[in-house]
N, C-alpha and C positions, 0 to 999 in steps of 0.2 A: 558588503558594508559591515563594519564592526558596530556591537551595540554601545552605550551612552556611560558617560560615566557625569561624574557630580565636577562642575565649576573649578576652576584652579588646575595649578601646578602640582597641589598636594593630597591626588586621590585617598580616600580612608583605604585602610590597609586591606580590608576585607578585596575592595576592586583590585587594589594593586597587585593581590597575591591571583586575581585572577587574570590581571593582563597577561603577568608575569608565566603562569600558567597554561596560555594558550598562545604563548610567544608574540604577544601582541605590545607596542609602546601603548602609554595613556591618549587619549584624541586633545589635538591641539584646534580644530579647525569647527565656526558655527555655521547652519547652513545657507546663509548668506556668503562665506568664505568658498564652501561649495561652488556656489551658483557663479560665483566671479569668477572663477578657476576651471569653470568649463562652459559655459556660456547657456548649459544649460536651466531653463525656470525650475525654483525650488518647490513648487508644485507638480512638477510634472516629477522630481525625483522624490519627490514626496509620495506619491503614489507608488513608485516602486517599493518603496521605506515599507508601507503598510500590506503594500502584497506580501511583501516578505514574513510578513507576523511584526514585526515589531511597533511598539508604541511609539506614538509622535513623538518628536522632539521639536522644544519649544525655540525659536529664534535665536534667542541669546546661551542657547546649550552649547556648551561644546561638546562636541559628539562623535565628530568626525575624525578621517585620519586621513594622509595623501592615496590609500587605498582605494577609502570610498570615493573618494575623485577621480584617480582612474579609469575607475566601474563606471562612475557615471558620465563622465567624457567618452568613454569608448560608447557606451549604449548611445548617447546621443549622437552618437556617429554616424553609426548602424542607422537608426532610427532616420536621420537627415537626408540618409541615401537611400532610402530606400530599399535597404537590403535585408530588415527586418521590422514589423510593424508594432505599435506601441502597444497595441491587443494582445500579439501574444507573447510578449515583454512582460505583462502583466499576467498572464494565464502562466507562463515557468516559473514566474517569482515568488503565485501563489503558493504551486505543486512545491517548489523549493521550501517555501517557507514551512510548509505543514509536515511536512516528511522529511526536514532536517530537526522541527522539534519535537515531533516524536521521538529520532532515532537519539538525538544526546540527551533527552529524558532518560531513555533506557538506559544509553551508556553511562550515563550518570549512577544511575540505580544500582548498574552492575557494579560500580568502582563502588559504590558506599556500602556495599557489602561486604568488601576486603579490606576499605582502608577508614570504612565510616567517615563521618560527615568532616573531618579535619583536613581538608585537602590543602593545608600549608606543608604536609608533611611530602606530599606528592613532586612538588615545588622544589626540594630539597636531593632527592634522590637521578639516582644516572640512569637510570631508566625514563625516556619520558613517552608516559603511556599515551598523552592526546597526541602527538607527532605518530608513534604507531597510529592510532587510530582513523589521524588524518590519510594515513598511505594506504591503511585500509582500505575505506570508505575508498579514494581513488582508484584502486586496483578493482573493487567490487563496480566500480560504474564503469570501467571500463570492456570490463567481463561483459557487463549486462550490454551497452553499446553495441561489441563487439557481435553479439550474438542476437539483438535487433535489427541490425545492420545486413547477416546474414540472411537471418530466417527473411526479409523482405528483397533482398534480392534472390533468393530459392521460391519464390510465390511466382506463380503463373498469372500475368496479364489479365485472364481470363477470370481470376479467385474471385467470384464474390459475395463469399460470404465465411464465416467460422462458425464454429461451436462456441456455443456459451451455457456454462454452470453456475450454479450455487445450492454451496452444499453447507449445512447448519446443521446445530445441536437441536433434537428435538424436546421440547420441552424442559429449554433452559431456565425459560423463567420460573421454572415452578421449584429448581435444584439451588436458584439464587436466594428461596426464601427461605430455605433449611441449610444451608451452605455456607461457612464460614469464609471470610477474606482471602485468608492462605488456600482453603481447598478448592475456591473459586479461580483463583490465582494460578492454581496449580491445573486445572480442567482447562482454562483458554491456553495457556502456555503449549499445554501437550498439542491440543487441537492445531494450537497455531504450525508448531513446528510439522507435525505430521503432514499440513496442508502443503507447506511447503514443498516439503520434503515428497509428498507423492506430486505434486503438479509438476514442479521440475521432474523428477525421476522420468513424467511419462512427456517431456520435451513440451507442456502447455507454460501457460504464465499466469499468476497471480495476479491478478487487476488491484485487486483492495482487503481488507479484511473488514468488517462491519459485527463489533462485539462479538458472537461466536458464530458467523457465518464469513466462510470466504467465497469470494467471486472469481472466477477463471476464466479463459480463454482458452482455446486449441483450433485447431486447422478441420479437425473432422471429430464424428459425433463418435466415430470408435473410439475415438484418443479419452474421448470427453468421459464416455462410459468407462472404460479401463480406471479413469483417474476415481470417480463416486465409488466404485465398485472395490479400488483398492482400497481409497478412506475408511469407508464401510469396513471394509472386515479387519484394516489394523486397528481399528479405535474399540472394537467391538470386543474384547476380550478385557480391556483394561477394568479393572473395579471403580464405581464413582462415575465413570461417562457415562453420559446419556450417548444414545444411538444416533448416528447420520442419518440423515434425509437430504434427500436431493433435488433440483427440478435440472432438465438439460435440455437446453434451444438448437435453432442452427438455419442460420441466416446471413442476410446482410447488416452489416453495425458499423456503426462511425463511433471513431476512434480521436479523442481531444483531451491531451494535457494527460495523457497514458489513461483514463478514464475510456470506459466504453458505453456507447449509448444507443438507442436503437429499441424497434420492437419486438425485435432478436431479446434483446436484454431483459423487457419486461414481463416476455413470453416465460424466459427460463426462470425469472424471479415469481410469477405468477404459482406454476407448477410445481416450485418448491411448498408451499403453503399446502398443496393436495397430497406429496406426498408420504407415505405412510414411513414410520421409525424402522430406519433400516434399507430403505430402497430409495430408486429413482423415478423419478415420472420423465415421460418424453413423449411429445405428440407421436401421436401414432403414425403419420403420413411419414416423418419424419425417415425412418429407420425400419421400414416393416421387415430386412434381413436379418438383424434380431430375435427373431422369432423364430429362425434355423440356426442359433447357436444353442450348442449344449452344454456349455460350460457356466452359464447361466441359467438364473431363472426367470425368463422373462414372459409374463401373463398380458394379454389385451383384459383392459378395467371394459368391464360393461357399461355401466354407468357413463356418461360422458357431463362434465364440469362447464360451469358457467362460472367461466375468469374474466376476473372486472377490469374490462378497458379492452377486453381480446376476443371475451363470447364463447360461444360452446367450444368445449374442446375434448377430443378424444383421446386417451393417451397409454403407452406401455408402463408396466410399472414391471421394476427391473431389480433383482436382490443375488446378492452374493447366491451359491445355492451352499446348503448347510454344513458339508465335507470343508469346505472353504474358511467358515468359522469361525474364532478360539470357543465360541460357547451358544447357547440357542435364544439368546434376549431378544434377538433384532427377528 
């Protein structure tokens, strides 16, 4: 669905440069015109409207275009046949909604960096970056499809369960109140990409990012330790970052709207919170072959933690060993 613009034939110029900009006509259609053109109730596509992020539109708006008609004739299609349900209609439109305005906030960000806030001038030029951008974004989902698709038909019938991590900045909040915008800016940015960048590298997947803590997935707790343990020592050299800490699970988890959930989940979020700057915690029962690795440093904590919602728990705590390094903080 395309968003709203102001009443009339004669959009202000501001909309018009951004129709024009994302290759879009003005909306001729209100959603009464919708609801005639596909039989669909403007409540029920109304609800889409809002899963998606966007603000209502009021009756007599015109807002719409023969697009959003499509979209919404074909989903009531689906929907009437039972070939897909309204539930989770609404559960993609959310996940859509929220992670396509994150990503053109950023995009946005990066273009007003180059061409600053005048994007009439973007309008005018033979390059047209949102067309890239749009072929992008499609070729990057389909990559990602591509390789969802695979990795679940490579799983064994029998899998069930994965690894799950979370791995955060220790003691961020205490860098945000002596830390200026830009040097803030510039500490999640590294964090983020490096997260990235080591989860894929060791074949896991990034669930979410949550201000300076990322969430992960993997198939086995090897993979999952590899990933904390590579974090750990690239971030750990840099000047201005604080240290990684990590907790790491490995269970059964249900999996809804690419979101993961489980007691798997809350075990490995719990464990983060115990452990120390620079290392991981992982139940002990978990992984006790760990403890014949020598490329690590991995100690049994004596002590055993009372985590809230899960109860006593005993667990390894697990660190780069020092040769591994850039420097001796962590």
């Amino acid at each position: 669905m395309t968003t709203g613009a102001n009443d009339g034939d004669d959009p202000e110029p501001t909309i018009s440069t951004a129709y024009r900009l994302v290759d879009l006509e003005p909306p001729t259609l209100r959603r009464i015109d919708v609801e005639a053109q596909t039989g669909v109730p403007s409540e029920q596509a109304l609800r889409w409207w809002r899963a998606m992020g966007f603000a209502e539109v009021g009756d007599d708006e015109v807002a719409f275009r023969p697009e959003d008609v499509a979209l919404v004739k074909r989903l009531g299609e689906l929907i009437e046949t039972d070939t897909i349900q309204d539930r989770n209609v609404l559960r993609l439109a959310r996940l859509m909604g929220a992670s396509f305005s994150r990503l053109v906030d950023a995009q946005l960000e990066a273009l007003e960096d180059v061409v600053g806030p005048n994007f009439d001038e973007l309008a005018d030029t033979d390059f047209d970056i949102f067309e890239f951008m749009e072929t992008t974004m499609l070729y990057v989902w389909r990559r990602h499809l591509l390789a969802a698709i695979s990795h679940r038909l490579s799983l064994e019938k029998t899998n069930t369960g994965q690894a799950v991590g979370f791995l955060d900045l220790s003691g961020f909040s205490r860098v945000t109140k002596r830390a200026g915008s830009a040097e803030l800016t510039d500490i999640i940015d590294t964090f983020e990409a490096a997260a990235f960048d080591v989860v894929s590298g060791h074949g896991g997947r990034v669930v979410k990012l949550i201000g300076d803590e990322v969430m992960f997935v993997t198939d086995d707790v090897d993979t999952a330790v590899a990933i904390g343990i590579d974090l750990i020592t690239r971030l750990a050299p840099m000047d201005k970052m604080p240290p990684v800490h990590g907790g790491l699970a490995y269970g059964p988890t249900v999996t809804v709207g690419g979101d993961v959930f489980g007691p798997t989940v809350n075990l490995a979020s719990r464990l983060t919170t115990v452990a120390r700057p620079g290392s991981l915690a992982i139940p002990r029962g978990v992984a006790p072959h760990l403890l014949d690795r020598d490329d690590l440093d991995v100690r049994r904590v004596r002590r055993s933690y009372d985590l809230k919602g899960i109860g006593r728990t005993s667990i390894l705590a697990i660190r780069p060993l020092p040769t591994h390094l850039g420097d001796e903080r962590t």
